[in-house]
N, C-alpha and C positions, 0 to 999 in steps of 0.2 A: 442772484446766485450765478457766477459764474463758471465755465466751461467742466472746470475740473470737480468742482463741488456736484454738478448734475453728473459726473461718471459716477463718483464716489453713491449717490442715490441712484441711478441705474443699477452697479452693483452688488448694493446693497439689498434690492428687488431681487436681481438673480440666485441671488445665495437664500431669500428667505422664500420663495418657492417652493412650493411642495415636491415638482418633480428633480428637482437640483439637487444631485449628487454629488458630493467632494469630487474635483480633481484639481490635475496638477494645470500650472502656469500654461504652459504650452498647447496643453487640450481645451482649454479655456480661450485663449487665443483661437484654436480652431472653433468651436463651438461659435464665439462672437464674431465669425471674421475679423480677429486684429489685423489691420494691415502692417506689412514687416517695417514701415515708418512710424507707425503709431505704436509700438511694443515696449518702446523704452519710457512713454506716457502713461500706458498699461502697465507697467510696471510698479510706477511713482503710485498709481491708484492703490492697487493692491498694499502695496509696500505701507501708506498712510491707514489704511483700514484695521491695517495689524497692529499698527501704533497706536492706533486710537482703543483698542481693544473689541471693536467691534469684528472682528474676524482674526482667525488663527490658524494657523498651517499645524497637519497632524505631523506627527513623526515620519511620516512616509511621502509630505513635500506636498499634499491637499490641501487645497482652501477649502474653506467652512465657517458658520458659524458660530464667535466665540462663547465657549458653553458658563463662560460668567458672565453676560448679558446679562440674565434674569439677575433682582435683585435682591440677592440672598447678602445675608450680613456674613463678612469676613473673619477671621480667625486668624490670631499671629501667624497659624501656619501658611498662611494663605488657603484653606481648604473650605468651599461650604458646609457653613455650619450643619450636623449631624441632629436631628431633632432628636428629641428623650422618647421612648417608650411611647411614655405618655402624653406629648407631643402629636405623634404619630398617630396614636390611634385614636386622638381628640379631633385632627385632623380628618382622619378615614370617615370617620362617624359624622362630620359636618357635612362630609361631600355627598356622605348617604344620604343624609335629609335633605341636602339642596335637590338630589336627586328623585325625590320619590313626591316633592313637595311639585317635580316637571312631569311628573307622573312615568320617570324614567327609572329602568330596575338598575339599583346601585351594583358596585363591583362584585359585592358577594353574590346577588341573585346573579344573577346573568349566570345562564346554561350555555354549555357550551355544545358547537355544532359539533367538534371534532375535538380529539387529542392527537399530538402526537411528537415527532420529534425533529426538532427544532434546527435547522440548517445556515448559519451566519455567512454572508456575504460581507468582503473586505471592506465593501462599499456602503455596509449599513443595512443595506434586506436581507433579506433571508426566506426559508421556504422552511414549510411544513412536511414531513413526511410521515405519513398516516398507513401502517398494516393492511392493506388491501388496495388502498386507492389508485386508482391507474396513472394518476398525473399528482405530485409534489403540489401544496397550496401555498401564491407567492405571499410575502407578505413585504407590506412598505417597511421607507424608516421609520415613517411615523408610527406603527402597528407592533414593532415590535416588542413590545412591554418592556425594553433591557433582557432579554430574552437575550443566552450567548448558545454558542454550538453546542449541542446534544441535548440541551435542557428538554424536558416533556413536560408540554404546554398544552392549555386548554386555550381555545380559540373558539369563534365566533366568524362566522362567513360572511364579507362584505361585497358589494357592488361592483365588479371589475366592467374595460371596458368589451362590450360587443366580441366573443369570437377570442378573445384570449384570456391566459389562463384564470382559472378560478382563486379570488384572494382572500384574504383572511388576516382577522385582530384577533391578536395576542391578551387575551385574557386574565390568565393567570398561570404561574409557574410552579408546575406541579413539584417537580424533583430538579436541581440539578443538575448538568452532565457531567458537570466535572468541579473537582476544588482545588487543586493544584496547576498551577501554570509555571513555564520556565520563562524568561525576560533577564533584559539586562536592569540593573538596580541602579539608580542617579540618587546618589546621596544631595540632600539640602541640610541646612543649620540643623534645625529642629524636627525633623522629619528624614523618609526617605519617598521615593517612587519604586516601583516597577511597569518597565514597555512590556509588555507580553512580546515572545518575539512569532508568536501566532497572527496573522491578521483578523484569524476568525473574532479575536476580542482587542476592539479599537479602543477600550476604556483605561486608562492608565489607574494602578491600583497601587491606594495609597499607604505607605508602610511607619506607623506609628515610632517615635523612639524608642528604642529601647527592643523593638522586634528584629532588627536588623541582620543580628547575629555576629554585627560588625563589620558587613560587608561594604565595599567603599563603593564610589562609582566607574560604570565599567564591568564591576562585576557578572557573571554569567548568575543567576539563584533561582532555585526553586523557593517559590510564593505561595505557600496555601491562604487560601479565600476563605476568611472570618464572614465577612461583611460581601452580599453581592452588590450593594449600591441601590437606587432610584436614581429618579429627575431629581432628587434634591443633595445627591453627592454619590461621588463615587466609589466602586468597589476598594476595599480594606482587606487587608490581611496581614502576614509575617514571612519571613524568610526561614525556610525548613533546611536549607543545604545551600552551600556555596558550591558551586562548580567549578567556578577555576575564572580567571579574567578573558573577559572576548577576544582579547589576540593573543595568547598563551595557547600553542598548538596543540590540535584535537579536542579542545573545548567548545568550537562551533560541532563539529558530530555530535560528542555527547550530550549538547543540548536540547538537539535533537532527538535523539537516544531519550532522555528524561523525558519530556516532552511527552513523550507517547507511553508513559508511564513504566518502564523498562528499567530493570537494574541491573546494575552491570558485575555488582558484586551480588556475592553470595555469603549470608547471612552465619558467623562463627560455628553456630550449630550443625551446620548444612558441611561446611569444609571440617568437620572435626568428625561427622559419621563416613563422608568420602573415604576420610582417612585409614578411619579404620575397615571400611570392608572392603576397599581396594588392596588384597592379598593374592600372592599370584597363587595359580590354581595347582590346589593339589591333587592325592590320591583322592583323598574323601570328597571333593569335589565333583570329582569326574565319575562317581557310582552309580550305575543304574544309565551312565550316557552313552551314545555309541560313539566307539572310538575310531574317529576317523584318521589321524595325525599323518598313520600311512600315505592319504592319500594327496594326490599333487593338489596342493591351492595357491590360488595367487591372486590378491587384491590390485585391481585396477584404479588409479586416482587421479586427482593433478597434482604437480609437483607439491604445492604447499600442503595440501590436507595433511591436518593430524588428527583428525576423527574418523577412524575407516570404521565403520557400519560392516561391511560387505567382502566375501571372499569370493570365490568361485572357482568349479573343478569342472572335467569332462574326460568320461571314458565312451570307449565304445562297445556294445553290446551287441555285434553282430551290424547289422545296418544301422539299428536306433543310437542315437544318442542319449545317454544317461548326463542331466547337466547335474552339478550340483549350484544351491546356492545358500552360503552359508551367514548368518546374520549374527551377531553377538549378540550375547546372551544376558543383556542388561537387568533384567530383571532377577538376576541372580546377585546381583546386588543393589536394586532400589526395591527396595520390599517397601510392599502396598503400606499407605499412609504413616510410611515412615520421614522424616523430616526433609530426605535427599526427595522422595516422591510427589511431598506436597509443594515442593518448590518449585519439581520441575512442571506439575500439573500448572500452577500459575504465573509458570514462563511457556509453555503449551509448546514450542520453539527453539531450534537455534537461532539467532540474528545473523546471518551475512552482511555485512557492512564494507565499504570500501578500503578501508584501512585493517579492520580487524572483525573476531566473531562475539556474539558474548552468545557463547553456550548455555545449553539446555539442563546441561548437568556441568560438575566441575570439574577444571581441565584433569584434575586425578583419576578420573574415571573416561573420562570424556578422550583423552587421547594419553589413557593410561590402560588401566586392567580390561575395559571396555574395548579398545583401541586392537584391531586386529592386528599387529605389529608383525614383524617378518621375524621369522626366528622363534616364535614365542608361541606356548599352547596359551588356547585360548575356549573360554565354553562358548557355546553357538546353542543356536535353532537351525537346523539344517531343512531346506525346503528338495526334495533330490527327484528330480522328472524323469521321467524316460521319452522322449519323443520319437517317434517316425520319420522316415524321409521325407515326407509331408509338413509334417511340422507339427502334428496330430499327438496331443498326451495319451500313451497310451498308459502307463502308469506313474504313482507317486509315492512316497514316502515322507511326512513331516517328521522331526526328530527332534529332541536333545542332542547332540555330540560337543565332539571337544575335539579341534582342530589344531592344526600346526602350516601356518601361512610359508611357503615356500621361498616366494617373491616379493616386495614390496615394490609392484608397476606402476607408472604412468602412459597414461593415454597417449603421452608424443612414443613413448618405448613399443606398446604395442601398435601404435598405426603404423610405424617403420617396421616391423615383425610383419605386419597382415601384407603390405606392400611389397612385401621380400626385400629389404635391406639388408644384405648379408654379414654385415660389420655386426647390427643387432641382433640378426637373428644367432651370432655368433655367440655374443654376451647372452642368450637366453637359448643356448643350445637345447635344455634341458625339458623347454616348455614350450618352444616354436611350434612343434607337428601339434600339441594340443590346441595353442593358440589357434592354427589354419581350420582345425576341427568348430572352435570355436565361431570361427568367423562364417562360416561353411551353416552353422546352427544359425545364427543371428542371421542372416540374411532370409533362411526359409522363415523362419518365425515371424519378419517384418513382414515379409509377402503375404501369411495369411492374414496378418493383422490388416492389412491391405485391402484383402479380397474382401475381408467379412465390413470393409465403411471406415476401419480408421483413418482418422483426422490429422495430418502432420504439420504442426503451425510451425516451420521451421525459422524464425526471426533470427539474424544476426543481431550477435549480443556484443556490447564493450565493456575493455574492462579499462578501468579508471585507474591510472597507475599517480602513485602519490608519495611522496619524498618521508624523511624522517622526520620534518617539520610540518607534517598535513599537506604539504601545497602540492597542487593537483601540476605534475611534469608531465602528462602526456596521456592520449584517449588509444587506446591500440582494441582492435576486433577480438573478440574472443573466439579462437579456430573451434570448431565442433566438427569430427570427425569419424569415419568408421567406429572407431575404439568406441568414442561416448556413446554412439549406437548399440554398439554387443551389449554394454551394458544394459544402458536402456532397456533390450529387448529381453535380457535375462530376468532384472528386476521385474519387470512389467508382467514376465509370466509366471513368476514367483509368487506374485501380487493375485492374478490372479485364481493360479491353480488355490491358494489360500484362501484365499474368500469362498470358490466355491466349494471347499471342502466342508468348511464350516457351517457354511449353508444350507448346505445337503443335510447338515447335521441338527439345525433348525435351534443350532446354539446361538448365546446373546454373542455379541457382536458388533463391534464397528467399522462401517465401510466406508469406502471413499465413495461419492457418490456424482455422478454431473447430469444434471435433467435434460434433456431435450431444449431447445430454441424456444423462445415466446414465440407465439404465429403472426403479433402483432411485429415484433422485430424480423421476422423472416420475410413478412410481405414488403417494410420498409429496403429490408437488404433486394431483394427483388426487382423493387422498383430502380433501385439503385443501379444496381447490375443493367436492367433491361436501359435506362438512357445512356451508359457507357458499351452498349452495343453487344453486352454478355445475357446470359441465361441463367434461372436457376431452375430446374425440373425438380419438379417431386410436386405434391401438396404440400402447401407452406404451414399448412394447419397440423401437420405430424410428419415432419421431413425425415428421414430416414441420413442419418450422418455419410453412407456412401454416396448420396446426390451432390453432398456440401464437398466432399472426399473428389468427386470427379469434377465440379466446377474448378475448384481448386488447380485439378493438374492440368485441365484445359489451359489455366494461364502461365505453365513454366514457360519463361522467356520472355512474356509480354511487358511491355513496358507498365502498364496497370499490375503486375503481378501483387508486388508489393502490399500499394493502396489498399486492393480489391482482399487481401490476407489480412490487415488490419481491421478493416472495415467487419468483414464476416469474426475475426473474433471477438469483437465489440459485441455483435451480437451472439454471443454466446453468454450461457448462464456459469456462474463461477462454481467452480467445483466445492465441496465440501464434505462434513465429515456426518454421519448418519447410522438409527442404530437398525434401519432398515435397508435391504439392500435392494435400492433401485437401477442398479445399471451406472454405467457410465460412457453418457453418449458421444462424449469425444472419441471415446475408443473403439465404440461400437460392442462394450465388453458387458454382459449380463451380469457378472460377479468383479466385482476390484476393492482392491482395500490397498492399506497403507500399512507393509511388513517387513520391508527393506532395511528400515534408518531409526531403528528407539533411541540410538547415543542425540539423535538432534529435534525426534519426533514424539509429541506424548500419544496418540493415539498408535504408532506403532508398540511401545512399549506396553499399553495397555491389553492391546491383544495378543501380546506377547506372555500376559498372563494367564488369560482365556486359554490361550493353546498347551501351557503347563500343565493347568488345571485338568482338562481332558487326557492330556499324556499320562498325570498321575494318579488317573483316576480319581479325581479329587470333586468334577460339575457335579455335584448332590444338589438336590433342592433348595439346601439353604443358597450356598455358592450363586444359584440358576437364580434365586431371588435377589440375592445383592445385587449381581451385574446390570440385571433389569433396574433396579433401583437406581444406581450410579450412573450407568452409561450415556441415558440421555443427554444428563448433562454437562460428561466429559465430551461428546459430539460437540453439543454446541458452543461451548467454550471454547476448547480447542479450534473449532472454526472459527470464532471473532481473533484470540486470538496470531490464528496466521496470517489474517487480513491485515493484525496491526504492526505484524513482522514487516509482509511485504510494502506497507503503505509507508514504516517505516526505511526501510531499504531503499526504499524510490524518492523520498524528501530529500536522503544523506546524495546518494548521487544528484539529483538534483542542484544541491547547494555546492557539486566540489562539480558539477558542471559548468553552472555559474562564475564560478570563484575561477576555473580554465578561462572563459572565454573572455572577462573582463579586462585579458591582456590584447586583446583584438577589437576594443570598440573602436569604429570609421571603417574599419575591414572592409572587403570586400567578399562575398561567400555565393557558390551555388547550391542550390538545395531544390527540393520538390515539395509542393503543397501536402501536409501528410492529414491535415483536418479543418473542416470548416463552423465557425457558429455564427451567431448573429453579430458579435464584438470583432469579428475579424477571421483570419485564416493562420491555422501553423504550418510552419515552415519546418523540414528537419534537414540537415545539412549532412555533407556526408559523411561527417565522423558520429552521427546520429544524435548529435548535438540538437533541440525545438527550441524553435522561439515566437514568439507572436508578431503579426502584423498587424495592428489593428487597423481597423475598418476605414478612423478618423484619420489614416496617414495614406488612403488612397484619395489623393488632392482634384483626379481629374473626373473626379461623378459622384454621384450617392449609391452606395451599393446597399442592393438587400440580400437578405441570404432566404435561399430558396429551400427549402427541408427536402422536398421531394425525391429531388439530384442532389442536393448538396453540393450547391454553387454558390456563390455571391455575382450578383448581374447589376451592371449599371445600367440607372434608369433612365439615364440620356442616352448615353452611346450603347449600350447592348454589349460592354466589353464582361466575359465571362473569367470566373476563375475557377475550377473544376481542381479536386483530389488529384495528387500526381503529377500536376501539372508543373514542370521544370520554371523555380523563376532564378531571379538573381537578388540577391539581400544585401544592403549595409547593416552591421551590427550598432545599433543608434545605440542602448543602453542596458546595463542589466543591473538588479535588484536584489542583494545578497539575502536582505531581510525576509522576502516575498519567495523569494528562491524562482526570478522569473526573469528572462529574457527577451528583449524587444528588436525586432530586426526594421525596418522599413524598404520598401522595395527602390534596386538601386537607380529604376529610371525617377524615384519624388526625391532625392538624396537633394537636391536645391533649394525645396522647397524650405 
């Protein structure tokens, strides 16, 4: 056997190892020390393995073992053949008895230790997450039964090693998580394919003749899953919708968009009631509302919004301030489980997207009769405070009215108003002295919020600006200034002078809610803090949000500022929707809800009926019983829901992040360490652009990563990398599929 034939069997050992995870050429090379003379030999190796069929590159540039190894009989399509029914369960039934003949319990006996729900890694593992458990159970590739992301799975706890985490086999697959996938479709003769363009599912699914829908290859399609596959072939299904072809512009968003289960359209039924109860409002309308039209209003925005939710007035009543804050009055046209309301209950959201929105309700309503427009009566829910020179409620009044919006503002108009620009204050003669009144409110308001522990995570945000063809022209800061403030501090006490009214009133109800810190994550943030040379005071076991509120400002200006504001909202618990009201500990606020925004919010509009209801007298017993009945699980819906807004809104930027920086790979870039894990450290640059370093491209040590601090330290020379920590980057590669960025730092750029 000569030189090259003992590689090809060496390699052949690495790849069929248990711990051997796919990767790519390069990492591979790293892994076996190739020397950069023997890479073009390493090459040839590989290059032959794939010809022989014994190994296969996945779509995303992986070696691995090729999964026609095993010898299954072939099928003109080329597909492992599919056994029959009865096959299959002749099959099952023999492996029972070889089983029980070893004195071992076959598939069906075997109990399982745990249920739960099922986590895919790109790389083939995956984890467990189990309702209570403090730590995720890993599981191998080998353990994973075919098991894909979300499925709830019964497992069985196996043997890990010494001190880490606790692992687990995949048993059996309860339900599902999902049956629809989006991918590109690769047409053959007789067949077709789909790639899922998810990593969580590496299994290419096969699409019989005649399912296709005609789509060619290339194409963008949604794929529902007939068949989820075994080890003896793989997942099957059909094509349900063409999207449009992958380089056909804004077809990479939507993909996206579908993906997460999201339509963009609205259902003929849904656009033919819009229709008709978008009427502009009449005398009969307005009976029984209080009429406010008189009074000055003007809606604050940014230049694009065509959904304005919100207006706002201010008189003065001696010292006190009277604010108003006027809200549309949506649910005077989506009446409860009517076609428009069951739609928007299972859109729970508007989508923000970098190109476009896809509303909650449609655009006829949504930035029509809905739409507080200038010029135009409109019905409301008026929330109208009177506050002190303190900043102190000293009364309120909630309402029905019917408004007449004065101004149609933006935030660049009134922060030049608040700043005395006299050209604008010129253009807004009429409403300048209110405005200064305004700003005059907003600042005492914030101060209390201040005093009493509010939490101000103030991030610079980007906005992704993108041409008429999708493609991403350019990353600019998104300004946040005074104006977005007033607002801010208006809604937030609209929010929640209304909760605690309702409260008080011991009506059903749903509130926005945010718990308190885990104490396990408080003491990790702690420790964190105390190696970077900071403090956190309080008891970490029940912190009081004004401790986290004064660490906070301890670091304006610090060069940690940043890091150490990231870091602490990590460990924060995610807000959500609830039909109890617990507080909400970012604000330091005993009562909050969500009353501001029903044109894009289903839980504001929901209690936007609630509060009718009491107005007209109408919370009877029966009333008191349905809400109780329904409302829980308009809460928790609504809350998965916004998760899958914003998880969606962060893929789309993600991918036109991507899609920018791809004109920059060899760059050169400075940035700051913004997180560390065991695979490596991110980097974020300063258009707030992340990308990875991984671990295996720092060439001069072996680093580990430390949890405690959260460092990565080499274990020969003791060189540290720490959060925050200013480095310098080449932009090595990025991954449109993955939606992931690779940078390598620019002193191994040789290597």
């Amino acid at each position: 056997m000569n030189g090259f034939e003992k590689q090809k069997h060496f390699m052949m050992d690495v790849f069929k190892s248990s711990s051997y995870i796919p990767m790519k050429k390069k990492d591979l090379e790293i892994l076996l020390d190739v020397e950069k003379d023997k890479r073009t030999e390493f090459a040839s190796v590989l290059n032959e393995l794939v010809e022989e069929g014994l190994v296969e590159v996945t779509k995303r540039g992986k070696y691995q073992l090729a999964e026609n190894r095993p010898k299954f009989i072939k099928t003109k399509d080329h597909r492992k053949k599919k056994p029959t029914k009865a096959e299959a369960a002749a099959k099952k039934q023999s492996l029972n008895q070889v089983a029980k003949k070893a004195n071992k319990p076959s598939y069906d006996d075997l109990e399982p230790d745990i249920i739960g729900r099922f986590i895919s890694h790109k790389d083939g593992y995956g984890f467990i997450e189990v309702e209570g458990a403090e730590e995720d159970y890993f599981v191998s590739r080998d353990n994973t039964g075919y098991a894909m992301q979300d499925d709830t799975v019964a497992a069985v706890l196996t043997f890990g090693a010494p001190g880490k985490r606790q692992e687990a086999k995949v048993i059996r697959i309860i339900t599902h998580g999902f049956s629809d996938v989006v991918g590109t479709f690769e047409k053959s003769e007789n067949f077709g394919f789909v790639v899922a363009d998810s990593n969580k599912l590496d299994r290419d699914i096969f699409i019989p003749a005649g399912k296709d829908m005609g789509a060619v290859s290339g194409h963008k399609v949604v794929c529902h899953i007939d068949d989820y596959g075994d080890d003896s072939h793989k997942p099957e299904g059909r094509i349900t919708e063409i999207i449009g072809h992958k380089n056909d512009p804004g077809v990479d968003i939507l993909s996206i968009v579908r993906s997460f289960g999201i339509e963009t359209e609205f259902p003929d039924k849904v656009i033919k009631q819009a229709s008709t109860v978008a009427k502009p409002v009449s005398e009969a309308d307005m009976a029984g509302r209080k009429d406010l039209r008189d009074l000055c209003v003007i809606t604050i925005d940014g230049e694009d919004t065509k959904d304005i939710d919100d207006g706002v007035s201010l008189e003065m009543d001696g010292d006190n301030y009277v604010l108003g804050v006027h809200i549309a009055d949506v649910t005077n046209y989506v009446q409860e489980s009517s076609a428009l309301d069951v739609e928007a209950l299972k859109r729970g959201t508007s989508v923000y997207l970098a190109d476009r929105v896809i509303p909650m309700l449609p655009h006829t309503l949504s930035n029509g009769m809905c739409s507080l427009n200038e010029g135009e009566d409109r019905l409301a829910l008026s929330c109208i405070m009177t506050f002190d020179t303190k900043g102190n409620l000293v009364d309120h009044e909630i309402c029905e009215s019917v408004i007449h919006s004065n101004h149609r503002m933006t935030y660049t108009s009134v922060y030049a108003i608040m700043t005395g620009d006299e050209a604008e204050r010129g253009n807004y003669a009429d409403v300048s002295e209110m405005i200064d009144k305004m700003y005059e409110l907003s600042k005492i308001l914030r101060a209390k919020r201040k005093k009493r522990g509010s939490i101000d995570f103030d991030f610079p945000e980007t906005h992704i600006l993108i041409d008429e063809d999708g493609k991403v022209v350019g990353l600019a800061p998104y300004e946040r200034n005074d104006a977005h403030k007033l607002i801010e501090d208006f809604m937030l006490a609209a929010n929640e002078t209304v909760a605690e009214h309702f409260n008080l009133m011991e009506s059903p109800f749903v509130y926005r809610v945010h718990g308190a810190p885990d104490p396990e994550k408080m003491q990790s943030l702690g420790r964190f803090l105390g190696a970077c040379g900071y403090a956190l005071k309080g008891n970490k076991d029940s912190i009081h949000p004004k401790e986290i509120q004064k660490m906070l400002e301890s670091l304006k200006g610090h060069e940690d500022e940043a890091v150490i504001t990231k870091m602490t909202l990590r460990s924060m618990q995610q807000a959500k929707y609830d039909v109890e009201c617990k507080g909400h500990f970012g604000l330091a606020a005993q009562y909050y809800c969500h009353f501001t925004s029903p044109i894009r919010r289903y839980p504001d509009l929901q209690i936007h009926r609630i509060i009718k209801d009491h107005l007209r007298g109408r919370m009877n017993e029966r009333k008191i019983s349905h809400y109780e009945s329904i409302l829980p699980e308009v809460a928790n819906q609504t809350s998965k829901l916004e998760r899958r807004a914003e998880d969606c809104e962060r893929e789309v930027d993600k991918l036109k992040m991507v899609q920018f920086m791809k004109e920059f790979i060899g760059q050169q870039f400075e940035g700051s360490i913004s997180s560390i894990t065991g695979w490596g450290m991110y980097v974020e640059l300063e258009n707030t652009v992340e990308g990875l370093v991984h671990v295996s491209t720092l060439y001069d040590d072996h680093y580990e990563f430390i949890e405690d601090n959260i460092t990565l330290v080499g274990e020969r020379t003791g060189r540290t990398f720490k959060l925050g920590q200013p480095v310098t980057v080449i932009l090595d590669s990025v991954d449109e599929q993955a939606r992931t960025i690779d940078f390598i730092l620019e002193e191994f750029q040789r290597f």
